[in-house]
C-alpha positions as CSV (number, residue, x, y, z in Angstrom):
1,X,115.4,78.1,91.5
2,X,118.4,77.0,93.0
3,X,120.7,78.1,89.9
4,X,118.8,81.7,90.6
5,X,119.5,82.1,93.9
6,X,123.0,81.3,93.8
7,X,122.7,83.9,90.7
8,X,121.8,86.6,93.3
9,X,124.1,85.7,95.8
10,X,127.2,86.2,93.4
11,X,125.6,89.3,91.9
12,X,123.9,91.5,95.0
13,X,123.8,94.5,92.9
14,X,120.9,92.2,91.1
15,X,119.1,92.1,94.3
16,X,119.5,95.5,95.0
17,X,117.7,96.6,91.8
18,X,115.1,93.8,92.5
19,X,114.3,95.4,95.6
20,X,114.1,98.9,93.7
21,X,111.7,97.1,91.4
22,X,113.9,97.8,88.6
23,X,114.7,94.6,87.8
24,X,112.3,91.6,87.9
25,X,112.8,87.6,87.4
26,X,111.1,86.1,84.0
27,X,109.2,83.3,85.2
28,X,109.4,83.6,89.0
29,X,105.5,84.9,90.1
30,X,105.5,87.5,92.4
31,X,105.4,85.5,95.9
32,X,108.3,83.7,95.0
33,X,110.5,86.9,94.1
34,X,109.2,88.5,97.7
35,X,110.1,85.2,99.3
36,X,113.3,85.6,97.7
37,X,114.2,88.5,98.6
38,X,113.1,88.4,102.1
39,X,115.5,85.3,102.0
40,X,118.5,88.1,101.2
41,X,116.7,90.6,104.1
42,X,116.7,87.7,106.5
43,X,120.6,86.1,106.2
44,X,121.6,89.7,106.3
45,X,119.9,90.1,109.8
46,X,120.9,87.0,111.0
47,X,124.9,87.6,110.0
48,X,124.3,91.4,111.8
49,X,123.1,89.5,115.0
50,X,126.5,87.3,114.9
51,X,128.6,90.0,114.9
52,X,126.7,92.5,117.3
């Protein structure tokens, strides 16, 4: 899971499309991708909030 989200961090057009649901993770279920990806919503807020 680790490996994945490090993945997604390096590539966050890959998130993008995940959002989209264009793209999906083999072997992740679905409340694990949504956690995921709220993971990506969340540091984004939190480095808006720094800056702000």
């Amino acid at each position: 899971m680790i490996n994945m989200i490090q993945y997604l961090e390096q590539n966050p057009s890959l998130v993008t499309l995940l959002k989209e649901k264009k793209a999906s993770l083999i072997g992740v279920t679905e409340l694990e991708q949504k956690a995921i990806l709220d993971s990506f919503d969340e540091e984004l807020n939190v480095e808006n909030r720094l800056w702000n």
